[in-house]
Phi, psi and omega in degrees: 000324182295303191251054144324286165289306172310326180287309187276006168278328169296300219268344182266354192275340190278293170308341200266322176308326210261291193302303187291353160291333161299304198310302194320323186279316172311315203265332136283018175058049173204159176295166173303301193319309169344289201283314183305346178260009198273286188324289158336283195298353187278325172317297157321295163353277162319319175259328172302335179318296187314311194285345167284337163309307177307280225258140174264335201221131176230158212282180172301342171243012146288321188302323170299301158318327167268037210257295186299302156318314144314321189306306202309292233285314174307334201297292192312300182326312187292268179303024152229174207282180169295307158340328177261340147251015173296008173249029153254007176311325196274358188256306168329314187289345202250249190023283195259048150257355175261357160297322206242021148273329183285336177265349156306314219277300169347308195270356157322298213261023146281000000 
């Protein structure tokens, strides 16, 4: 019987855990779906991050994928505030300098 109660004091402290995180989010003004694609594109980020480091030079259809993948991660980045990701700035910043060299070098050679 006891731990009966212990379990369902856990699944209400989990739910209850799960709504103020909602609250939390909603009351920064912003959606869940947002943040939740925030989290994801933060993911993203970090490994285009390694791979603009690794490789200086990459073939024509890594430059497409990594084209596209930034695009995702600016995409996410842009609706939610700054404040919440400033300590991922520097990898943001080198993501898109290496975004918009690849997109120099395209409209070069078009």
């Amino acid at each position: 019987m006891g731990l009966i109660v212990v379990i369902y004091i856990l699944v209400f402290i989990i739910f209850a855990l799960c709504a103020f995180a909602v609250m939390q989010i909603k009351l920064a003004g912003i959606n869940v779906k947002d943040f939740w694609s925030f989290i994801e594109a933060n993911q993203i980020l970090d490994k285009l991050y390694e791979f603009s480091q690794r490789y200086k030079t990459l073939t024509p259809q890594q430059k497409v994928v990594y084209l596209m993948e930034a695009e995702k991660v600016f995409n996410a980045f842009d609706k939610i505030p700054n404040i919440i990701w400033e300590d991922e700035f520097k990898k943001y910043d080198e993501v898109l300098k290496k975004y918009k060299e690849i997109k120099l070098e395209k409209w070069i050679s078009n």
